[in-house]
C-alpha positions in Angstrom: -31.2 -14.3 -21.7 -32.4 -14.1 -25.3 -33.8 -11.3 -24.4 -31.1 -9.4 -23.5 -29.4 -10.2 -26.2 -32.1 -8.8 -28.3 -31.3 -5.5 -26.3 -28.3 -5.5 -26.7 -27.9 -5.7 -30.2 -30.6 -3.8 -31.3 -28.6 -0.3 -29.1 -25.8 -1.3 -30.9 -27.7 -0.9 -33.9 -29.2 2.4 -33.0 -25.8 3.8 -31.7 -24.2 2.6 -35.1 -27.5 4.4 -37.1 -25.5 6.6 -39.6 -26.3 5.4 -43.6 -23.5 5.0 -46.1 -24.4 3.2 -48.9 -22.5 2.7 -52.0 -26.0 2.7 -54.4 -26.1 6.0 -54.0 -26.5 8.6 -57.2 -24.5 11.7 -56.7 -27.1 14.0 -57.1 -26.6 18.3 -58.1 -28.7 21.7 -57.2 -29.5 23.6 -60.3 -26.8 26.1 -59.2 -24.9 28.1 -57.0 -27.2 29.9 -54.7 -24.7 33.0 -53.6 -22.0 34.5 -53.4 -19.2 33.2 -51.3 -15.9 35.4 -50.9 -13.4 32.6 -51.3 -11.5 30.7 -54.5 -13.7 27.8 -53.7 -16.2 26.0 -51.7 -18.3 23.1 -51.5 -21.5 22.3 -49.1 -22.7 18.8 -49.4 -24.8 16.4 -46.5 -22.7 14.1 -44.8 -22.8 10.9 -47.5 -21.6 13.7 -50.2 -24.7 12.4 -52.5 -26.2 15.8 -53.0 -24.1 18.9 -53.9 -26.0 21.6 -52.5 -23.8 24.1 -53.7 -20.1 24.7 -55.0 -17.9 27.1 -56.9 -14.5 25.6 -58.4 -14.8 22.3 -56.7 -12.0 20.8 -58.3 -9.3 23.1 -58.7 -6.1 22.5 -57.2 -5.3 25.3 -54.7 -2.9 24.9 -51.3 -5.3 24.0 -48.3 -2.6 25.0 -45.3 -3.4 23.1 -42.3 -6.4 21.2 -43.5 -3.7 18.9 -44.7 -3.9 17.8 -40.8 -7.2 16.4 -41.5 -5.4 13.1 -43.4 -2.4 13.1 -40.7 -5.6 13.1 -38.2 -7.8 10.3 -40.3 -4.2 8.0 -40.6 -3.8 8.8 -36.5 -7.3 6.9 -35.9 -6.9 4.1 -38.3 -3.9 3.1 -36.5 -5.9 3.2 -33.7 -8.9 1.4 -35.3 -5.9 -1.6 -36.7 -4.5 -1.3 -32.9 -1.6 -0.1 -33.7 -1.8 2.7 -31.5 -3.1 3.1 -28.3 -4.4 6.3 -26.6 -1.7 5.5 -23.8 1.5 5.3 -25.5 3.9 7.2 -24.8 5.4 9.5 -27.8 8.8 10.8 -27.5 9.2 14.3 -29.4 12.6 14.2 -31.8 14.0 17.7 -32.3 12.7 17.7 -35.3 9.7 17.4 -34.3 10.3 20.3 -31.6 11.5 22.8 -34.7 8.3 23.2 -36.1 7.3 26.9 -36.3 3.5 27.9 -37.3 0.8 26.8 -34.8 2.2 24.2 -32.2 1.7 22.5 -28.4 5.4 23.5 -27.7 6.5 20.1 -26.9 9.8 19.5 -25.0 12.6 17.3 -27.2 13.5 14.4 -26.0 10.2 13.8 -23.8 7.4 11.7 -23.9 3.7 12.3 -24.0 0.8 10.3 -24.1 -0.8 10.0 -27.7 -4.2 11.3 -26.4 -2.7 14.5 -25.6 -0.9 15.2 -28.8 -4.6 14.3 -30.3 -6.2 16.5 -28.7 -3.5 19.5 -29.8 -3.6 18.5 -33.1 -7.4 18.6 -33.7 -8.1 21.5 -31.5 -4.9 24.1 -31.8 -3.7 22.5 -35.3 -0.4 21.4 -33.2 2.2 21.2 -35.8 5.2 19.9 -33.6 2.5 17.3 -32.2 1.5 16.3 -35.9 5.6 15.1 -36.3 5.8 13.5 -33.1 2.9 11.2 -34.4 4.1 11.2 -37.7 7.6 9.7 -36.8 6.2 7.5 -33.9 3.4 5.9 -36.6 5.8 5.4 -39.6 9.4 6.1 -38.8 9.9 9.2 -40.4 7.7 12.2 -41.6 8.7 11.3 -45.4 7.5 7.1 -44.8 4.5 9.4 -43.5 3.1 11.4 -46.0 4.0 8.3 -48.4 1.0 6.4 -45.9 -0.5 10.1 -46.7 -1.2 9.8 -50.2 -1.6 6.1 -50.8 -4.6 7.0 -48.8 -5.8 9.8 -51.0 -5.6 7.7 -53.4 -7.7 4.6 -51.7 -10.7 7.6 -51.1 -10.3 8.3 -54.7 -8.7 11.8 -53.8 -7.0 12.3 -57.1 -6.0 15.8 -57.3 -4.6 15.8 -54.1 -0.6 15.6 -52.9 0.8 15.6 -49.8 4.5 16.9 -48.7 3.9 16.9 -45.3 2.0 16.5 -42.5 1.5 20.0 -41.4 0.5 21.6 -44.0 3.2 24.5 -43.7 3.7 25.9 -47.1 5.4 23.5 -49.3 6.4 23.6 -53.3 3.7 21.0 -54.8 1.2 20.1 -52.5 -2.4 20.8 -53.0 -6.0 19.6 -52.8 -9.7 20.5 -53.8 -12.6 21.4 -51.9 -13.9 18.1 -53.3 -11.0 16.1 -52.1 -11.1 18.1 -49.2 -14.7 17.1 -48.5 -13.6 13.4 -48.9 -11.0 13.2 -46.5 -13.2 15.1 -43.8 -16.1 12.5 -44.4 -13.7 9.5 -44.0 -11.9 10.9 -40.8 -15.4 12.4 -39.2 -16.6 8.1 -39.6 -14.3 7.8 -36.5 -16.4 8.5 -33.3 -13.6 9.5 -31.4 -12.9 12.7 -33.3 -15.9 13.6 -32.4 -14.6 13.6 -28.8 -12.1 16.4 -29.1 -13.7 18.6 -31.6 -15.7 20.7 -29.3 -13.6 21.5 -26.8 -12.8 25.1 -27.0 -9.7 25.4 -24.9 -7.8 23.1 -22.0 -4.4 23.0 -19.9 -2.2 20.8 -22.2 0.5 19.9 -19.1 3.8 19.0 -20.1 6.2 16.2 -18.7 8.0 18.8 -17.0 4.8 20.7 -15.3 4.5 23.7 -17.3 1.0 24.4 -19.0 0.1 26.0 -22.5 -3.3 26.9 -22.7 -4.5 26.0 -26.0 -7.5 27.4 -27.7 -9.5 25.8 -30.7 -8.8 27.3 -33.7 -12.3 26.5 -35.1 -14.4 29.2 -33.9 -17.7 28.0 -35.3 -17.9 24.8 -32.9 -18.4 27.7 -30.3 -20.6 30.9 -32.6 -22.3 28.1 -35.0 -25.4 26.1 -33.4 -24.9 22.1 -34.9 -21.4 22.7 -35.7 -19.2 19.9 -33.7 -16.3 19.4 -35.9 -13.7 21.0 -38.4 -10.5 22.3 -39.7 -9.1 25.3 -40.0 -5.9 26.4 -42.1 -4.8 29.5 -43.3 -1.5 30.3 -45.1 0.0 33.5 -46.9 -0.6 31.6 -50.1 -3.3 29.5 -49.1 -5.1 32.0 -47.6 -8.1 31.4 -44.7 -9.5 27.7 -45.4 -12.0 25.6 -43.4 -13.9 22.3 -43.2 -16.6 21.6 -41.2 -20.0 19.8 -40.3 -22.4 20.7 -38.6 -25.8 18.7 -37.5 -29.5 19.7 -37.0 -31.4 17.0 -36.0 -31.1 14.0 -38.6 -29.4 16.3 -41.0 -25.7 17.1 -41.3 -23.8 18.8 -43.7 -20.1 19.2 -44.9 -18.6 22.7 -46.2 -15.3 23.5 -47.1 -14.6 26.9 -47.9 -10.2 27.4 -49.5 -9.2 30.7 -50.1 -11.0 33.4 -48.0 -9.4 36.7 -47.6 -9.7 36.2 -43.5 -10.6 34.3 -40.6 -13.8 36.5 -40.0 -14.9 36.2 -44.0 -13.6 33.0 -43.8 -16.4 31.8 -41.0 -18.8 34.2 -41.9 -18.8 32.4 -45.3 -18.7 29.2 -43.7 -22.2 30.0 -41.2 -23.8 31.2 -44.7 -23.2 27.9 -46.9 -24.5 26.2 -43.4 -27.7 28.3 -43.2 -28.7 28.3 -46.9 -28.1 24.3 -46.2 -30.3 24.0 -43.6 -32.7 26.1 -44.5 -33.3 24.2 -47.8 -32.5 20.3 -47.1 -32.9 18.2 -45.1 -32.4 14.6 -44.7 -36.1 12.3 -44.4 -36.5 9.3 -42.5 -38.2 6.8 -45.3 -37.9 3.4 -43.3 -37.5 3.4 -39.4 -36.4 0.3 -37.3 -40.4 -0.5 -36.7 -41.1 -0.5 -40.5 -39.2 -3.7 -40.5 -41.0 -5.4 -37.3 -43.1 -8.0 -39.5 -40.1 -8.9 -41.4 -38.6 -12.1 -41.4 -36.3 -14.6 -42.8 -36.9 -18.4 -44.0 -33.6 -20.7 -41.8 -32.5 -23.2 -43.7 -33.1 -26.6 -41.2 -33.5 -23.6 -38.6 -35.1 -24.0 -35.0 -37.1 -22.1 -35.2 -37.5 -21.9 -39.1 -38.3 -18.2 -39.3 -36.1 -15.4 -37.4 -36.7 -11.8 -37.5 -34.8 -9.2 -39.3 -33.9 -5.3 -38.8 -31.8 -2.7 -41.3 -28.4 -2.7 -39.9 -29.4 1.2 -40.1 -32.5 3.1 -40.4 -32.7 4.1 -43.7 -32.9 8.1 -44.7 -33.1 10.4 -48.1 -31.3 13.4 -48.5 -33.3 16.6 -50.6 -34.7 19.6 -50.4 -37.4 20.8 -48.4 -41.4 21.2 -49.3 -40.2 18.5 -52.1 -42.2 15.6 -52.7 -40.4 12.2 -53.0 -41.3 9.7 -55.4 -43.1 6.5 -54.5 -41.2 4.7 -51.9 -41.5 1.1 -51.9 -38.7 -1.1 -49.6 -38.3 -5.0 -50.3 -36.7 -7.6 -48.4 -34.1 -9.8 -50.4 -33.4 -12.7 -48.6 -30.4 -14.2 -48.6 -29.8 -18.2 -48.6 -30.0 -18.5 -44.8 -28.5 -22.0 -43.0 -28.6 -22.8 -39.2 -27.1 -21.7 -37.3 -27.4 -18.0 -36.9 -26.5 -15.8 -34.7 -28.1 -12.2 -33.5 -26.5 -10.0 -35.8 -25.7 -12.2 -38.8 -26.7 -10.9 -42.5 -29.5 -12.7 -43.6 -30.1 -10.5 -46.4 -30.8 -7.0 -47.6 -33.0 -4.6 -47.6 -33.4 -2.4 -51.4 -34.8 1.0 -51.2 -37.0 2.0 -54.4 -38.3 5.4 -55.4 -40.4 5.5 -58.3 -38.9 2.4 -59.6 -35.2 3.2 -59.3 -32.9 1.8 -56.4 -32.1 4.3 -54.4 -30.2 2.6 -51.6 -29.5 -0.7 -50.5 -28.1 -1.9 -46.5 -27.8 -5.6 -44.8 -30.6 -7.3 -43.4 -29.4 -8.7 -40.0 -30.9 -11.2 -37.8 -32.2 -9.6 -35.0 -32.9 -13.2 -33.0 -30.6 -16.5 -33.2 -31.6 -19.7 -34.0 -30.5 -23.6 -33.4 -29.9 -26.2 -36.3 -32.5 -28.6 -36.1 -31.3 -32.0 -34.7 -31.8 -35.5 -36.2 -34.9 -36.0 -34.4 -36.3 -32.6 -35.0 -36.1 -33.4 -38.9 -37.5 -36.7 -38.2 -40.4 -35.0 -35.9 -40.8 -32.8 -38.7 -41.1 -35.0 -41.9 -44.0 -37.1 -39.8 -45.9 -33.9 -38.9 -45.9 -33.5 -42.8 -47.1 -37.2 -43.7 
């Protein structure tokens, strides 16, 4: 039975195996590589420690429908909270039905499942579906975009405002490609966007049984090998904007690009700031899951009084390629550990030094259980001492 256990948590482990530590130094290239055709762009790996490369990162510019990308990120914290299911039905308002731009062409006054308007939202950047939510989630799109920007705020997002949900062009709301970057990292930690992001088209049926066929607007999760996830927008003012990631292995990468003259710039732009990424970083494995297969933990009046410990993740560093790291040296810090624990339970950490300096730090968990010692056991004990 134990052993199954074991098993079973260490999968878990494996299937939860993606670093985000808060030790981490933001770290810069020497400078832009290229040219990019856009107002601004950013390319970072996943964790946003290492600025690869970047042009007007922080100015304030109108982002067009990647403001779906918080209405999306709110969408599956509700879900994370359960406050919204997958199943529930979501009636469409009129208002909701009036929404020019991209859209699902819902029917007013009928209900869909939440699932579906997902899945029209993160593929064919549904406004009318983006509403439904909107008003279904908080009342009203205003109560909304309120949610909106008390979470831009929460990710630290501070040159960001939201007026809507859309992201149809409204007086006084704008982002960054770093703020951009932000909100993409926090929405992509929910697995199940990861569902819906490469589909490239499907028949969204409506209550009534007509189909509209809609198509992703993302063309890079189809031309770009690794790419699996993004945002498009574009806007007369905004221009053609897109976030994305893309993953190669153990590395993956986020790159915004606001402002392109096109679509076809606009991903061209995209693939290059991917390529240049790729080509030149990479993200090293510096202490696996069997690293840590001798390591264990002292139990406090524990039976038995030593348990073994894993990293709650295996433990990676981001950098360029052909580039030497520093010395590499990974200590155990146990934690004051009573009986009795369970598989799973932090028993400490484990710190992450190169050349001296902490580099990262994650949990220490307890990768077998153990008992509390019983009366007798500390008696038995205290005369195998004497």
């Amino acid at each position: 039975m134990k052993k199954k256990i074991l098993i079973a948590f260490i999968a878990l482990v494996i299937t939860a195996c993606t670093i985000i530590s808060s030790s981490v130094v933001s770290v810069k290239a020497d400078s832009s590589p290229m040219s990019v055709n856009a107002k601004s762009y950013l390319i970072t790996d996943f964790d946003m420690t290492t600025e690869i490369a970047s042009n007007e990162k922080d100015k304030r510019l109108p982002i067009a429908s990647m403001v779906k990308i918080m209405t999306l990120d709110l969408i599956f914290d509700s879900i994370d909270e359960g406050k919204l299911s997958l199943e529930d039905e979501i009636q469409v308002s009129e208002n909701a039905n009036s929404m020019g731009g991209s859209q699902a062409y819902l029917d007013a006054g009928a209900s869909y499942k939440a699932e579906e308007l997902i899945k029209s939202i993160i593929v064919a950047s549904a406004n009318d579906s983006c509403v439904a939510m909107a008003e279904h989630l908080a009342g009203s799109v205003d109560a909304f975009v309120a949610l909106m920007n008390q979470k831009a705020q929460s990710l630290e997002m501070h040159d960001t405002h939201f007026v809507n949900c859309t992201g149809l062009p409204a007086p006084n709301e704008y982002s960054t490609a770093a703020d951009v970057l932000k909100m993409t990292r926090d929405l992509m930690t929910h697995e199940r966007f990861f569902d819906y992001s490469g589909i490239w088209t499907f028949d969204f049926l409506h209550p009534s049984g007509r189909v509209t066929t809609l198509t992703n607007t993302n063309k890079l999760s189809r031309f770009y090998n690794g790419c699996d996830g993004g945002k498009t927008g574009y806007t007369s003012e905004a221009l053609s904007c897109l976030s994305a990631t893309a993953k190669r292995g153990d590395t993956r990468l986020l790159c915004v690009v606001i402002g392109a003259p096109s679509s076809k710039i606009r991903n061209a732009e995209v693939t290059k700031l991917f390529n240049y990424g790729f080509a030149n970083f990479e993200n090293k494995k510096i202490f696996s899951f069997d690293d840590a297969k001798n390591t264990v933990a002292e139990v406090i009046n524990g039976k038995p009084s030593r348990i073994k410990v894993v990293p709650e993740c295996e433990i990676y560093r981001f950098g360029a390629r052909n580039v030497h790291s520093g010395a590499i040296d990974v200590r155990f810090v146990p934690g004051t550990v009573e009986a009795p624990v369970a598989v799973g339970d932090v028993v400490g950490k484990f710190e992450v030094y190169e050349n001296g300096e902490l580099l990262k730090s994650v949990n220490a968990l307890a990768s077998e259980g153990c008992d509390r010692m019983s009366f007798m056991d500390i008696i038995g004990d205290i005369a195998k001492r004497w």
